[in-house]
N, C-alpha and C positions, 0 to 999 in steps of 0.2 A: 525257939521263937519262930512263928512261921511265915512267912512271904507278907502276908497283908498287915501282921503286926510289926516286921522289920519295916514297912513303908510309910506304914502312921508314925514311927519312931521319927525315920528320915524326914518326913513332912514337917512334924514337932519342932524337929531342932530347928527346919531353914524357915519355922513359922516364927520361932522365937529371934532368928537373927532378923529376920524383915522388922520386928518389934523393935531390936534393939537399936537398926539402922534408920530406919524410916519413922516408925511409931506405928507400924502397922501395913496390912497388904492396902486397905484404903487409901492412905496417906503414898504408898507409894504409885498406885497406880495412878494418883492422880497430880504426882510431880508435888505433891506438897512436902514442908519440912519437916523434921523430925516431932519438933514442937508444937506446929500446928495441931489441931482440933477438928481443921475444916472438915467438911463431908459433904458430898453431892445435894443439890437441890431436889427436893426430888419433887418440884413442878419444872425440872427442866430435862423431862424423857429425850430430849433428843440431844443432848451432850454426851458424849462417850469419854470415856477418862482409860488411855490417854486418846488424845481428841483423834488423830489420824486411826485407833485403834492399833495394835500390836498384829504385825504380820510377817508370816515367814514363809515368804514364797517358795523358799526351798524346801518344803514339808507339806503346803497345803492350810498350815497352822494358822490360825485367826481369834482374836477377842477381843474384850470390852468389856469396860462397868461403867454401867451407867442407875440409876435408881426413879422411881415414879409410884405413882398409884397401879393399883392391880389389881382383878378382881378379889382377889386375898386380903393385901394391904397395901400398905407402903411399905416398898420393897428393893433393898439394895443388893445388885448383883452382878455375876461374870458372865457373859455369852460367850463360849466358844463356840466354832463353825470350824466347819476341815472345806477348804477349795478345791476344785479340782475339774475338769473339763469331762462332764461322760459322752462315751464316744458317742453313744444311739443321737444327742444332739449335733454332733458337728461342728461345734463352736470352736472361734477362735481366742473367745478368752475365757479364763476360769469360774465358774459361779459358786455359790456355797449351799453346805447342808449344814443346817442348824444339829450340833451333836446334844449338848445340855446347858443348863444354868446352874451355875451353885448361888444358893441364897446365902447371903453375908448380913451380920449384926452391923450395925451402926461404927463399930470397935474392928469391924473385920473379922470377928471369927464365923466358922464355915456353919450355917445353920442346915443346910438340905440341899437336895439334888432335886430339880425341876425342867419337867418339859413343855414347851409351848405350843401351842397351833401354830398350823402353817401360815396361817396371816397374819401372825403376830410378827416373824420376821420376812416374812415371803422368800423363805430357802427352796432350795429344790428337795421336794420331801423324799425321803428313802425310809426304805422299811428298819423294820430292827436288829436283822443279823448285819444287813449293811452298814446302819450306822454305828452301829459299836462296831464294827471293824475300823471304821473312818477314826474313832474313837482311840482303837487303840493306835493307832498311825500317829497321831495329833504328837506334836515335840515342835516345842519353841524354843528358836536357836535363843543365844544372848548375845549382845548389840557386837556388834564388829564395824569398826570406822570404815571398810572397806565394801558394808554392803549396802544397797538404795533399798532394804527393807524397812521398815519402821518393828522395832527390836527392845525388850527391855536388856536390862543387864543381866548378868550371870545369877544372881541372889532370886531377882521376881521370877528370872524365867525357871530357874528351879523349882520354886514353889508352884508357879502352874503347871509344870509337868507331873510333881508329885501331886498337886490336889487334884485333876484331871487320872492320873493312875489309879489314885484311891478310887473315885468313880467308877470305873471299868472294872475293879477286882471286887464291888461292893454289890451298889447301888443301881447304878446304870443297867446291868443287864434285863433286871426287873423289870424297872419301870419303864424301858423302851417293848419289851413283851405284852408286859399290860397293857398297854397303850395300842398298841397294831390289836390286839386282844377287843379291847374298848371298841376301836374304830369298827372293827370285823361285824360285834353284835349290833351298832345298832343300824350299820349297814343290811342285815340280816332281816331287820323291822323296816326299814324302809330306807329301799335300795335308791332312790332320787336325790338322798338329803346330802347337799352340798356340806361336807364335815368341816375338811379343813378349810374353809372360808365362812364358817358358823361363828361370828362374831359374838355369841353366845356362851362358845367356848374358847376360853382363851388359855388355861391349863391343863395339861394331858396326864399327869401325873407329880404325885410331889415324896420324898422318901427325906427324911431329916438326916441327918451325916451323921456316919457311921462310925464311931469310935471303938475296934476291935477290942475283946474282951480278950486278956490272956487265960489261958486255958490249963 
């Protein structure tokens, strides 16, 4: 079995216990109960689920589901960001870079990996070796009474770290090359055109999730 098929494995199982506990990574991300049905509004793009969003200052680690319209569709999904202070600014507190988005079915399971413009979250942008490093850094603790993060439990935050790994060993490395790839040519055609504030474009890349094939 190799590396990225033992991790789909891993993923699998802690995707079936989130089912079995929760009713699903929807249902859990948004504090609902097992039973529930509920699922995001999705004319209410600025509600995050859970509302403070999921952060771990100790790692830089950051997300969110929230769901809305999109140039695509109607779309339910996770925003991870990795925080972190770069020196060249000076700053005293941490800002973020947007690393990816997994698109999620209605049911929770993982439909694709997507990247957005810079004004779609107004992150501080970084190129593509940088942010897949950022990427691969990203580990979300699980809750601890003793910390002032805002934390899921051991169960969610393993399935984020495992569906975020899937990412990085798949998907992600592509579609962040493409993209700086994209930016590069049509900056080549005309070097003035404000990109990442081209409210025109709102997706930079999309890659469907990857379920390895045993070999």
């Amino acid at each position: 079995m190799s590396a990225i098929e033992r991790l789909y494995q891993d993923f699998t199982e802690v995707n079936l216990q989130v089912k079995h506990r929760f009713g699903g990574i929807v249902q859990a991300l948004m504090g609902a109960s097992q039973a529930s049905s509920a699922v995001p509004d999705a004319r209410s793009e600025g509600v995050h689920y859970p509302d403070t969003d999921f952060l771990d200052r100790a790692t830089g680690s950051q997300c969110f589901m929230h769901r809305h319209d999109s140039a695509r569709r109607d779309s339910l999904h996770i925003h991870f960001f990795y925080r972190w202070q770069p020196k060249s600014l000076a700053l005293d507190h941490a800002i973020t870079t947007h690393l990816v988005a997994l698109d999620l079915s209605l049911e929770g399971e993982p439909l694709g990996w997507f990247l957005v413009n810079q004004w779609v979250v107004g992150d501080f942008w970084q190129e593509a070796k940088t942010t897949l490093d950022m990427a691969k850094k990203w580990r979300m603790s699980a809750h601890d009474t003793q910390s002032s993060d805002f934390l899921p439990d051991a169960l969610v935050a393993n399935w984020l770290n495992l569906v975020l790994a899937m990412a990085v060993k798949t998907s992600l490395p592509e579609i962040l090359e493409e993209r700086d790839q994209r930016i590069d040519e049509i900056l080549s055609h005309s070097p003035n055109r404000k990109i990442l504030t081209d409210r025109r474009i709102e997706i930079m890349g999309y890659r469907p999730f990857m379920i390895p094939q045993r070999g």
